[in-house]
Each structure stands twice: as structure tokens, then as C-alpha cells.
N, C-alpha and C positions, 0 to 999 in steps of 0.2 A: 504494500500500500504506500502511496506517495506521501510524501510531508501536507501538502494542499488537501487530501483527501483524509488524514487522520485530522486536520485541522476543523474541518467540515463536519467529521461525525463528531465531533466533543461537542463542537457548538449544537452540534442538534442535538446531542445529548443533555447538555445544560438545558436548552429552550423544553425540551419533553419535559423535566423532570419540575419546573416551575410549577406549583399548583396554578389551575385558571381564578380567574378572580368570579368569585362567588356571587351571586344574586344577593345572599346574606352580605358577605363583606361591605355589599354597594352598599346595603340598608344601615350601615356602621354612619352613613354624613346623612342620615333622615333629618329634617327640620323639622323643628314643633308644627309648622305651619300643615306639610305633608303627614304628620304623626295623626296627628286630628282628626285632618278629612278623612284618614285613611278609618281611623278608630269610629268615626259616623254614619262612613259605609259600611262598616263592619256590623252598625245594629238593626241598619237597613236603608239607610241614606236619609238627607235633607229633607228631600218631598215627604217621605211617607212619616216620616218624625216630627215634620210641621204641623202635621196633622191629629198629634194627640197631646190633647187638653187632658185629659183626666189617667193615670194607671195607678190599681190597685191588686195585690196580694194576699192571701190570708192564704198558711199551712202550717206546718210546724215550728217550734223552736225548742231547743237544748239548748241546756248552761252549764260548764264545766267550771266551780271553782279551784282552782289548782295552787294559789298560794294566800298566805293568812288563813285562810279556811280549804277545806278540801270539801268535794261535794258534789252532784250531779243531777238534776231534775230535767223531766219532759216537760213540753207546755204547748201554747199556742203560738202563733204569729201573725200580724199584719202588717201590709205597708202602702203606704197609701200618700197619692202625690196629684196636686191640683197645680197648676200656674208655679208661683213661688212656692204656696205653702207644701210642710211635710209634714208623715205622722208615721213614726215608727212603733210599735205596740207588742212586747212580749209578757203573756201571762201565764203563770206558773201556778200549781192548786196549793202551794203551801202559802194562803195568805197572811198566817201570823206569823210568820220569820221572812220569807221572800216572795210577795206575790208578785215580780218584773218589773218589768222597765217599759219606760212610755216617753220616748222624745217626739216635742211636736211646734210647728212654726207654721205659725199664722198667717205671713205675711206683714206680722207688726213683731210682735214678739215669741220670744224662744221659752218653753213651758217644760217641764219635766217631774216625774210622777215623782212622790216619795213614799219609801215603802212603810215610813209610821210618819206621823205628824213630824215636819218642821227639820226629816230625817233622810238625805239623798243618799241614794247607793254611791260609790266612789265613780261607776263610770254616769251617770246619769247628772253626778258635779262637773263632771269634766264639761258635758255637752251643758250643762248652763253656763256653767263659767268664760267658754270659748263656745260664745255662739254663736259667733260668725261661719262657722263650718256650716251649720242648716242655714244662715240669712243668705250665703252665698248658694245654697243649691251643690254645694260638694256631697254633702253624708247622702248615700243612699246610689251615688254614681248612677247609671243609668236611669234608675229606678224612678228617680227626681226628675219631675218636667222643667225644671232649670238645672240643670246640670249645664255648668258654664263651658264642658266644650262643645255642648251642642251648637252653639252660635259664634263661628271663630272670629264673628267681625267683635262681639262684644268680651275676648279676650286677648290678654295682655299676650303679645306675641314674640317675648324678650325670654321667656323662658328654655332654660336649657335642656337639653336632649339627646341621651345618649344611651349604650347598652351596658347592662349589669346583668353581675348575676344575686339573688336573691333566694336565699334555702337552695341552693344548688338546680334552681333555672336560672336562664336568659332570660333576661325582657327589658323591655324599652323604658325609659326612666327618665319623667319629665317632671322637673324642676317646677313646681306650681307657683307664680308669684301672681295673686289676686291683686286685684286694683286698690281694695280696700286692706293692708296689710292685718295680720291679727298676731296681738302683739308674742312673743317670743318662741311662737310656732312655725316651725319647718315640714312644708309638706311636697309629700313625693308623688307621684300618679306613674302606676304602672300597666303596661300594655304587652300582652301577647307577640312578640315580633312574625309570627305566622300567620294568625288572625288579625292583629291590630284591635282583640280582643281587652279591654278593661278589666284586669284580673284584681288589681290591690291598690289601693291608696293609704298611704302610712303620717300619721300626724304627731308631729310630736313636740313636745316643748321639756324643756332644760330651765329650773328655776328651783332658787333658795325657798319660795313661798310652798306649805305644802296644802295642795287643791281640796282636799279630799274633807269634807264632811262630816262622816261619821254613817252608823250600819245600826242596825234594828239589834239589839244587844240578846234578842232569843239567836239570832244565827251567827255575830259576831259579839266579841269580848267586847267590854267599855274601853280597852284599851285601845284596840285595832284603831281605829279614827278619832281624834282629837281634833274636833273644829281649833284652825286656824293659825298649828302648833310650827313652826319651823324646826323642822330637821335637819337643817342642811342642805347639799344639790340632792335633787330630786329630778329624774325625767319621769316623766306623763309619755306615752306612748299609745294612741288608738288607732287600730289597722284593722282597715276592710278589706274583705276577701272577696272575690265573685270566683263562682265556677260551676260546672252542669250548667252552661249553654243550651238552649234549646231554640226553636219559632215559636211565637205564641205570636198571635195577633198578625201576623205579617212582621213582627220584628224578631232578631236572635238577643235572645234574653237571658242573664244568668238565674238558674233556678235553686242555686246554695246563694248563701249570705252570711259574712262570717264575720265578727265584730267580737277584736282582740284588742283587753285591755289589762297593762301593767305600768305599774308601778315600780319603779327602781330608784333605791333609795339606803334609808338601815333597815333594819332587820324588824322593826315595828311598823314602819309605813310601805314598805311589801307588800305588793298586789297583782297576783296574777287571776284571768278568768277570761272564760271564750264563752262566747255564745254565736251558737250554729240556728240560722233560720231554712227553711227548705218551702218555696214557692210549691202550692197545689192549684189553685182558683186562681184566675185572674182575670180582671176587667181591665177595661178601656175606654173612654171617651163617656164615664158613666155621669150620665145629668142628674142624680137624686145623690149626692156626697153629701152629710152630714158636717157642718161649720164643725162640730162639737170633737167629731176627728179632729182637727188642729189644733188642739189646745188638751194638753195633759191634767187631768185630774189629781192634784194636790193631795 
């Protein structure tokens, strides 16, 4: 073989052995802009989402408490979304230690159930406290007929976009910066890179103040929550889940709903607990909503 001709095959040999550049790799410089649209189409597009005014849910929910208390109950679920307002609703039968959780937004103000008089579960503070999550139409992701990237002209389009991996998947990972900031919360909005499916949204805030309330003292200790006490740093950490995908309605919709909340801190204001909701029933464009949905019973 000649010098020219061994020259020849390396080079082709380098050139073979290059991986091609992937479809996925391309999807490494997506913009939030193309994230979006893409995440829009994916629940059924613009048109046919213009087009619903009312969605609601009722099927199951589980509550797993896993730290300060251990514990597991069945119950109920609903959720339920007009214009702005929300109403998220889980009930439980044990109603003298834990009868659920009830966040809910008017369109004016943000309301949350307490399980004894004058007495909020720790995640149920959180969504008072930081209620710009529901005034903004974030909690509930799709499920919310204001979910702000349904409408990209009315979102901020400076946020950043990139890929991670998260529990050992990939997914797309947009930097949320709402118009209206809320104060020392960091939130992330996570997307399917396949689908452009809406799997997770993670909120969290980092602060000396500790959030938390106080617990109905038949299911927790008097000690567990001390309105108002400072501990030290503290994160707050509430992270929604979507997954089981389905069509309902003419849209693809998630049919689990998963809403993880802990507490990390010392070893007294520790709080871990999940609660799993699972979509059976659901309406659409329903004209007889009850006002009284939007606002949680005290």
C-alpha cells in the first residue's frame, strides 16, 4: 500500500469513528422560547387549550408521612380550576388527628384548610405563606387554567434552559423567573426532553425564619411545630410531580399528582411527607362550579 493510500484510510478511519451529532445533542441549545411551545403542543396545542375555561378532577389520594411522624392513610381527591382561581382538596377519614389539606385561590385571595382551629399542617403554611405560587397559576401545572406557560407572550422570556439530570433522569430544566418575584424562593420547571412532557416543578426557599405553624397535637407532639420559633437555616422544599399521561378531553393529561414536602433543618423542625393524588373523573368547560370550591374552609 502506498504512503497516499495509508494516508487516506486513517483519515477515513478517524471520520467513521466520530459519533454523528444526535437529534438529542441538537436539543442541548433549546430556548425557553422553543421549550414552551414545544411543552403546549405536547398537551394539545394553543387552539384546543384556548378553548377550556373550566377543568376538574376528583379520584384518589395517599399521604405518606415519613419524617417527625411516620404514617400512611387513603382518602379522597379533587382539583378543580376556573380562569385564575384554584382548588386543590384532599380528605382523609381520620378527622380528629388528620382530616387533609385544602389549598384554594379565589382570584382575590389564597385560603387554606386547618386541621383544628387556628392550627395549619406545615405544608398547607407553606402555601399560605408563599402564595404567590397559586396567585401566579404555577401549583397544579397543567391542571391550572392559568398556568403561565400556557401564554408565552404573557411570560418572562429571560429564563434559562438547559439539560439535567434529576433522580437519575434527563430533563429539561427551566429556570422560572415570574414577573412578580416571591421573595426568597427558587423555582425550577421540569420537562420530559422526549415528550416536552411537564413532569416536576421544585420550589424552594432557604431562610433563618422557621415557616411552619404547628400540627393537631393527637397526630403530632406539642413539640414538633412551634409557631414562629427560629432555628437556624432552614430550607422549605415543595415539589410537584406529574406522571401516567393519558387523553382525556382531546388533551394529554397527567393522571398521578404528587406533592413532596420537607423540611430540612435540626433534628426538631424535620419534615418529610408525600402525598400521591391519582385522577379518575374529569370534567371540562363545566358551567355549574360552585364559588365555594375556591375558598378553603377554616
Amino acid at each position: 500500500m502506498t504512503k497516499k493510500a495509508c494516508l487516506l484510510l486513517v483519515a477515513f478511519c478517524l471520520f467513521a469513528i466520530q459519533p454523528p451529532k444526535s437529534h438529542a445533542a441538537k436539543n442541548e441549545d433549546i430556548t425557553a422560547e422553543q421549550l414552551i411551545a414545544a411543552h403546549v403542543k405536547s398537551i394539545g396545542g394553543p387552539e384546543l387549550l384556548a378553548k377550556v375555561k373550566s377543568l376538574t378532577f376528583g379520584g384518589t389520594s395517599n399521604v405518606k408521612f415519613i419524617q417527625r411522624i411516620q404514617g400512611t392513610m387513603d382518602g379522597l381527591s379533587m382539583v378543580v380550576s376556573e380562569g385564575p382561581k384554584m382548588g386543590i382538596i384532599l380528605k382523609f377519614p381520620d378527622t380528629n388527628n388528620y382530616p387533609g389539606e385544602y389549598f384554594a385561590y379565589d382570584g382575590k385571595d389564597v385560603t387554606v384548610a386547618h386541621i383544628r382551629p387556628g392550627v395549619k399542617s406545615p405544608i398547607a403554611d407553606f402555601f399560605f405563606r408563599f402564595n404567590q405560587i397559586m396567585k401566579q397559576g404555577l401549583v397544579g401545572g397543567v391542571y391550572s387554567t392559568a398556568w403561565p406557560l400556557l401564554d408565552i407572550k404573557d411570560t418572562a422570556l429571560d429564563m434559562k434552559c438547559r439539560k439535567t439530570r434529576v433522580e437519575g433522569r434527563e430533563l429539561y430544566e427551566l429556570e422560572y423567573r415570574p414577573k412578580d418575584p416571591i421573595a426568597y424562593m427558587k423555582i425550577k420547571i421540569y420537562f420530559d426532553p422526549a415528550t416536552f412532557q411537564h413532569v416536576r416543578t421544585e420550589y424552594k426557599v432557604r431562610t433563618h425564619e422557621d415557616v411552619t405553624t404547628g400540627a393537631n397535637p393527637a397526630l403530632f407532639s406539642e413539640e414538633d411545630f412551634i409557631i414562629g420559633q427560629v432555628r437556624g437555616e432552614s430550607i422549605y422544599t415543595l415539589t410537584e410531580k406529574f406522571d401516567n399521561f393519558k387523553k382525556v378531553g382531546g388533551l394529554t393529561m397527567p393522571h398521578r399528582y404528587v406533592l413532596d414536602y420537607a423540611i430540612e433543618g435540626t433534628a426538631q423542625s424535620a419534615f418529610i411527607a408525600h402525598w400521591t393524588l391519582e385522577a379518575q373523573e374529569w370534567g371540562f368547560n363545566m358551567s355549574n362550579l360552585d364559588e365555594k370550591l375556591f375558598k378553603a374552609e377554616k
